[in-house]
N, C-alpha and C positions, 0 to 999 in steps of 0.2 A: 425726879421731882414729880407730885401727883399734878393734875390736872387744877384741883384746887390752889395749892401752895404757890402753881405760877400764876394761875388768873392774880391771886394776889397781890404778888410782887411784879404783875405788871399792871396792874391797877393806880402802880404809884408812878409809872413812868410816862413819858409823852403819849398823846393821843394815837399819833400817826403809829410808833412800837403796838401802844392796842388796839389796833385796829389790823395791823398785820400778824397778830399771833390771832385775832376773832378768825381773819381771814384761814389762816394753820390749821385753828380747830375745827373750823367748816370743812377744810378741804379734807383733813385727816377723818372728819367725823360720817363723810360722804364716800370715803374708798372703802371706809372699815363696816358701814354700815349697806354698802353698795355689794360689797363682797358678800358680806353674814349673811345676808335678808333676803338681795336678790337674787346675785348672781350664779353662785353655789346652790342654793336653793333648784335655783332654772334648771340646772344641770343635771340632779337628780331625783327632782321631783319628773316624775309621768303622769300628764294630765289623765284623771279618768282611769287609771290603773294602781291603785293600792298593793297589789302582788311586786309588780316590778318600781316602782319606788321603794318598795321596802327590802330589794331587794340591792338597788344600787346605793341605799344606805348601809346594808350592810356589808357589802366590795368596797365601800368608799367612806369607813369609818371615819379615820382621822380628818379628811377633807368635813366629814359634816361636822366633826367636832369644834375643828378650824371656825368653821364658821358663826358658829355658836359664840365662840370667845370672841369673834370680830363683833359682831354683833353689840356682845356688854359692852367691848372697845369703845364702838358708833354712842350706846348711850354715854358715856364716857366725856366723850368730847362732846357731845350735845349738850352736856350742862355745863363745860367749861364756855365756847363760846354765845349760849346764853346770857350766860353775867355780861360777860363783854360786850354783847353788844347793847344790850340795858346800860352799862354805862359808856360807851358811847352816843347812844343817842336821847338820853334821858336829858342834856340842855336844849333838846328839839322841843320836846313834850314829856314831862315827868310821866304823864297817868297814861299816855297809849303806850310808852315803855313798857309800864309795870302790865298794863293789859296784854301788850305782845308777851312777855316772860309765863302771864298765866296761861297763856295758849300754847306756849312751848312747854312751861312742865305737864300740861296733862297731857301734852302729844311725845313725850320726854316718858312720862310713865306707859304709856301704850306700848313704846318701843320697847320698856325693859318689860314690859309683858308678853310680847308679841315674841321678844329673843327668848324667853323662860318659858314658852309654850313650843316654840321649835327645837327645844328638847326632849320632849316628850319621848316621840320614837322612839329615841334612847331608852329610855326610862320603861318603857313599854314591854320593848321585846329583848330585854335583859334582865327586868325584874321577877322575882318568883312569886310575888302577889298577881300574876296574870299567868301561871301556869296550869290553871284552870281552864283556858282558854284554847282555842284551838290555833294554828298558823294563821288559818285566814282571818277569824274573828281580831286577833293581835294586829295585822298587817291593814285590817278595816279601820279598828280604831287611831293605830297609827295616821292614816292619811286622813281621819277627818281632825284629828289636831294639826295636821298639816295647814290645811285650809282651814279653821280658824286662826291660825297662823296670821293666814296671810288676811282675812277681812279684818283683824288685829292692825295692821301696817295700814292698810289703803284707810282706815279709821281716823290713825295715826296722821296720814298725808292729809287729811280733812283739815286738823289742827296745825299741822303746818303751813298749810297754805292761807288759816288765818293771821300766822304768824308774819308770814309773807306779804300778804298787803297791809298790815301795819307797817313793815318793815319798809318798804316801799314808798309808802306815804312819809314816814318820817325821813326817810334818805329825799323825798321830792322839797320838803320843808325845810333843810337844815340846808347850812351857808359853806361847809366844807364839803359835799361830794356833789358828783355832775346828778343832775334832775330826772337824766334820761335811765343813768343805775335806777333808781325810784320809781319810773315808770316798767321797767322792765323785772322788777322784782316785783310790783304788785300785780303784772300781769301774770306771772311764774304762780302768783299766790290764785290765779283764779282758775290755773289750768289746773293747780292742783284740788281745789275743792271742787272742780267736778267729782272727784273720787265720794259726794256727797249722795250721788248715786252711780255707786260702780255699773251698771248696766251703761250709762252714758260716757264715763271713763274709759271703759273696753270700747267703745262704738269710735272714742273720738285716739283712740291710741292708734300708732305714736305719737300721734301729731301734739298730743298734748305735754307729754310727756318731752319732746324735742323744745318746745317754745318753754316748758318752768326750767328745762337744763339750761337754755341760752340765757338768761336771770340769774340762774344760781352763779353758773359758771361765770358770767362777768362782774358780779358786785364779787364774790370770790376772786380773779386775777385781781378786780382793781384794789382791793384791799388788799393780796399781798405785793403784787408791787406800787402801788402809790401809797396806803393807808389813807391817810384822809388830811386835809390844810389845815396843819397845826393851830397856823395863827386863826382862821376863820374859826375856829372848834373854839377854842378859848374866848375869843370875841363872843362865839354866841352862849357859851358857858357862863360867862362875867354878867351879861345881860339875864339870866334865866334866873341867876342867883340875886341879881338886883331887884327883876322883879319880883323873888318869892319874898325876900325880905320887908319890900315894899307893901305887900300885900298878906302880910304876916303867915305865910306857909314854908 
């Protein structure tokens, strides 16, 4: 079943079920996109050396290619738990919902841009439109699509991290999760916009990077093993719908 087809069909069932498949495709959308982007990536890129990167992409085809497909994977489930969590929290605050979702699709499009540029090498030093070109000049342009690659991603992280403190903020305001998830996601969301000037992201890492994983990481378990207080959800759902009819929206 695609990513879409379930959001769907669990669209219609209890809060707490959507809230533990949000929780699925967060987690799944962080291993697949964890693996594609970073991890793999770390392993055979060589900082500052274009010759031997392109070198351990080509001993370690399949592995980059792996990663490449993980990667579209990550965009994947990044638009499944999207919806999900828009409607989760959308009886919090219709409109900082719909604000967080536009911060996730343009951060949502970065990612499948930033994954369709980490192709390239590929595409580079295989194609016959570049055999014009010499080993080195092929193996230079390679790594500088590398590295736009990756200012592509920490761009990407910008926009997540405003997704983050939206997220945050409405997990502090709603009546079914603890307040301290909310504080701890919007704090996730400010380490990540440091990436707003990466000079200060590299100065303040790991550290930064350790304090947005402890956020992700715990609104993530608590959603798959708690999901969220059926009845509080519903209570504050009943109320959101009273007020908008009330107020004719």
């Amino acid at each position: 079943m695609s990513p879409a087809a379930m959001t769907e069909q669990v669209g219609k069932t209890s809060p707490r079920l959507r809230a533990r498949v949000a929780g699925l495709f967060e987690l799944l959308e962080a291993l697949t996109s964890g693996f594609g982007q970073v991890i793999i990536p770390g392993m055979l890129i060589v900082s500052g050396n274009a010759a031997a990167t392109a070198a351990n992409i080509l001993a370690h085809g399949p592995l980059f290619r792996f990663s490449i497909l993980a990667a579209l994977l990550g965009v994947a489930c990044h638009i499944a738990w999207t919806y999900l969590f828009y409607e989760l929290f959308k009886p919090v605050n219709r409109n900082l919902s719909l604000l967080a979702v536009c911060f996730s699709l343009v951060g949502i499009a970065l990612q499948a841009v930033s994954s369709a540029i980490q192709a390239a090498p590929l595409f580079l030093q295989g194609g016959p439109a570049f055999a014009a070109f010499n080993a080195q000049q092929v193996e230079t342009l390679a790594f500088v699509f590398l590295r736009l690659n990756a200012r592509v991603f920490e761009t990407y992280l910008v926009f997540f991290g405003f997704w983050c403190v939206l997220t945050g903020y409405l997990i502090f305001k709603s009546t079914f999760m603890p307040r301290i998830l909310g504080l701890l996601e919007a704090l996730a969301g400010l380490c990540w916009l440091t990436f707003i000037w990466p000079p200060l992201a590299h100065y303040l890492s790991p550290y930064n990077q350790l304090v947005a994983g402890l956020g992700e990481i715990s609104l993530m378990l608590w959603l798959l093993v708690m999901g969220v207080n059926a009845e509080r959800w519903k209570e504050q759902a009943s109320a959101a719908a009273e007020w908008r009819l009330e107020n004719g929206r």
